[in-house]
C-alpha positions as CSV (number, residue, x, y, z in Angstrom):
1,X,0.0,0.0,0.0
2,X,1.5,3.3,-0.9
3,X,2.5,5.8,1.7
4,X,2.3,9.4,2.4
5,X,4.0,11.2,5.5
6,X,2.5,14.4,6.7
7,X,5.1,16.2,8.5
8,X,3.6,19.8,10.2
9,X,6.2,21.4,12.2
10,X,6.6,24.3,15.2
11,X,3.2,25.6,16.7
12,X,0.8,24.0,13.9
13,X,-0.8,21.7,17.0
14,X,-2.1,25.5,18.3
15,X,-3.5,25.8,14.7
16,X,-7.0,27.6,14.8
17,X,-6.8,29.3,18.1
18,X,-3.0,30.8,16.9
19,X,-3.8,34.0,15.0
20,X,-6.5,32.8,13.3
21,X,-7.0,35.9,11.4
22,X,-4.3,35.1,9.6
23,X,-4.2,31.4,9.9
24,X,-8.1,30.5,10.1
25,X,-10.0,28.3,12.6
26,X,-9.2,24.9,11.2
27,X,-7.0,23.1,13.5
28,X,-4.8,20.5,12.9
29,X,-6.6,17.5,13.9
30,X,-9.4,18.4,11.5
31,X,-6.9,19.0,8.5
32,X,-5.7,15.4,9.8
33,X,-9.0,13.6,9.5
34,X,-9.5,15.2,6.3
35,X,-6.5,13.8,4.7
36,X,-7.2,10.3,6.8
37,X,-10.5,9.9,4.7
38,X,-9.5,10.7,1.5
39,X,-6.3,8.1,2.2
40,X,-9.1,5.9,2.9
41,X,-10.9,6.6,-0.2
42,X,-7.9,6.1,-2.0
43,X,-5.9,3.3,-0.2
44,X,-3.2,5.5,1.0
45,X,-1.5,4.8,4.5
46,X,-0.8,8.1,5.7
47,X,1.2,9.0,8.8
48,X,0.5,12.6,10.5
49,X,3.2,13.9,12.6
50,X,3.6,17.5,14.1
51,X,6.7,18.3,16.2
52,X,8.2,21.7,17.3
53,X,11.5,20.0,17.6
54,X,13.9,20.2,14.3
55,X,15.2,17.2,15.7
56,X,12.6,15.3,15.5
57,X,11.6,16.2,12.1
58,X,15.0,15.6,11.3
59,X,14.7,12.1,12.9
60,X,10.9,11.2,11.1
61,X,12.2,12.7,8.0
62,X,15.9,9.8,8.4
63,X,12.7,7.4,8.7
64,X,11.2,8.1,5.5
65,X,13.9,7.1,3.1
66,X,12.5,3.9,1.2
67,X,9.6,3.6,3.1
68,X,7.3,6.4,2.2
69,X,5.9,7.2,-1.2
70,X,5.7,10.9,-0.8
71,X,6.3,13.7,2.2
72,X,3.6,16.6,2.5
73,X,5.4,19.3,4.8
74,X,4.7,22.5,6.4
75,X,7.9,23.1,7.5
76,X,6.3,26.0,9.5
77,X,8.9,28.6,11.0
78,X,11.9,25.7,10.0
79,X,11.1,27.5,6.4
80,X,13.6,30.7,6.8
81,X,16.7,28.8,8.9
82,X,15.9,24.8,8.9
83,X,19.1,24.0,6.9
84,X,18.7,20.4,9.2
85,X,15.2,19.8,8.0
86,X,15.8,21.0,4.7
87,X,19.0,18.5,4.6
88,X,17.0,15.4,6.1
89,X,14.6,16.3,3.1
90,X,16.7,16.2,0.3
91,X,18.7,13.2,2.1
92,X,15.4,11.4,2.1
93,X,15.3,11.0,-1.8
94,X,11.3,11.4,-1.4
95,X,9.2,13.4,-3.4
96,X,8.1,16.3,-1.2
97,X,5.3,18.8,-1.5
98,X,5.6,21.8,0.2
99,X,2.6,23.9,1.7
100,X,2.6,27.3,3.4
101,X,-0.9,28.1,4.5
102,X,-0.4,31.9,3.8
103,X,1.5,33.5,1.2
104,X,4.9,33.8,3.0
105,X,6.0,35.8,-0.3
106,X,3.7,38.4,-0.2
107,X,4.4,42.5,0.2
108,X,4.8,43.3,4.1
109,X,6.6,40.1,5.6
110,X,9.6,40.6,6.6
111,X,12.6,39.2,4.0
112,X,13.3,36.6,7.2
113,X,9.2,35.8,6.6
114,X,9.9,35.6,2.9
115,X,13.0,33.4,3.0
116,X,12.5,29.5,2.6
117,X,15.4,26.9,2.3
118,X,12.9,24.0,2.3
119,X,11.4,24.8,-1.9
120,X,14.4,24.4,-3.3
121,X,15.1,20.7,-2.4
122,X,10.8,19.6,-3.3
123,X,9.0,18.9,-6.4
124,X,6.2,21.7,-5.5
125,X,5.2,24.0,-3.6
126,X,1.5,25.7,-2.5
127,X,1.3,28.3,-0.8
128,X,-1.0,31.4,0.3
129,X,-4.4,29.1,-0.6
130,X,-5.0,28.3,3.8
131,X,-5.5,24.9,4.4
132,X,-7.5,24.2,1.0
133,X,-3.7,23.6,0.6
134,X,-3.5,20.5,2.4
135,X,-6.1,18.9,-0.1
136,X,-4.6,20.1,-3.0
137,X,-1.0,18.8,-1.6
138,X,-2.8,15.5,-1.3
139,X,-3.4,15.2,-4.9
140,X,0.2,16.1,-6.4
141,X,1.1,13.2,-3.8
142,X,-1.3,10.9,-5.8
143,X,-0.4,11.9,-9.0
144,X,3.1,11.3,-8.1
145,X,2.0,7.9,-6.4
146,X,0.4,7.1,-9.7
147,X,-3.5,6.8,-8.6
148,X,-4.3,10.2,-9.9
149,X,-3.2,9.7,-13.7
150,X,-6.2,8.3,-14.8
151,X,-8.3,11.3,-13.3
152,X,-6.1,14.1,-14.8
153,X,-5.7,12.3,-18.1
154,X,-6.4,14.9,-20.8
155,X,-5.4,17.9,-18.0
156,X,-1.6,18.2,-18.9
157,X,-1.8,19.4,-22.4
């Protein structure tokens, strides 16, 4: 059965109470069952994990390497300095897909808000569509895992 790891990182377990004028009132658990059904619906094993420790992202993301299909991340604040996580990524040899639940590129942030080591080392990136971005991250991972060809047949001309 084909795998997909979900790896959320620092202060994403306070999502929906955390700022939620910026970030919205969908917490993490909910984005989590989300993803669990349409696993389910698709016969995906998926493995949620939040830490705020770059270690142990660093240690889940040594654990993926030949036995996960694809890696959804929000890298969270490891995006501007998490040359670790961004290393364990790339050493992985995983097809990643990067989401950023706001638009961390956008006028105003700061250029420390705007930086991100983690895109260059994934095969995409969403970003600035809130957690709608967590669905649509799901199904790049299937089309990379092969179950969304026949779907999109017809879609990439």
């Amino acid at each position: 059965m084909p795998k997909i790891l979900l790896l959320n990182g620092p202060n994403l377990d306070i999502l929906g109470t955390r700022e939620p004028e910026i970030y919205g009132h969908t917490t993490l658990a909910e984005i989590e069952a989300c993803l669990r059904e349409l696993a389910t619906r698709h016969s995906i094993e998926i493995d949620c994990f939040q830490t705020n420790s770059e270690a142990a992202a660093i240690e889940k993301l040594h654990a993926a390497r030949g036995t996960v299909d694809v890696i959804i991340i929000n890298p969270a604040s490891f995006t501007p300095y998490g040359i670790g996580v961004r290393v364990a990524l790339a050493a992985s040899q995983v097809p990643s897909i990067l989401v950023h639940i706001t638009n961390i590129y956008r006028p105003g942030n700061s250029p420390d808000m705007q930086r991100d080591v983690i895109a260059p080392v994934v095969v995409g990136q969403i970003c600035g569509l809130g957690v709608y971005g967590y669905v649509l991250a799901f199904h790049a991972a299937l089309r990379h895992i092969g179950e969304g060809l026949q779907s999109l047949r017809g879609l990439e001309d």
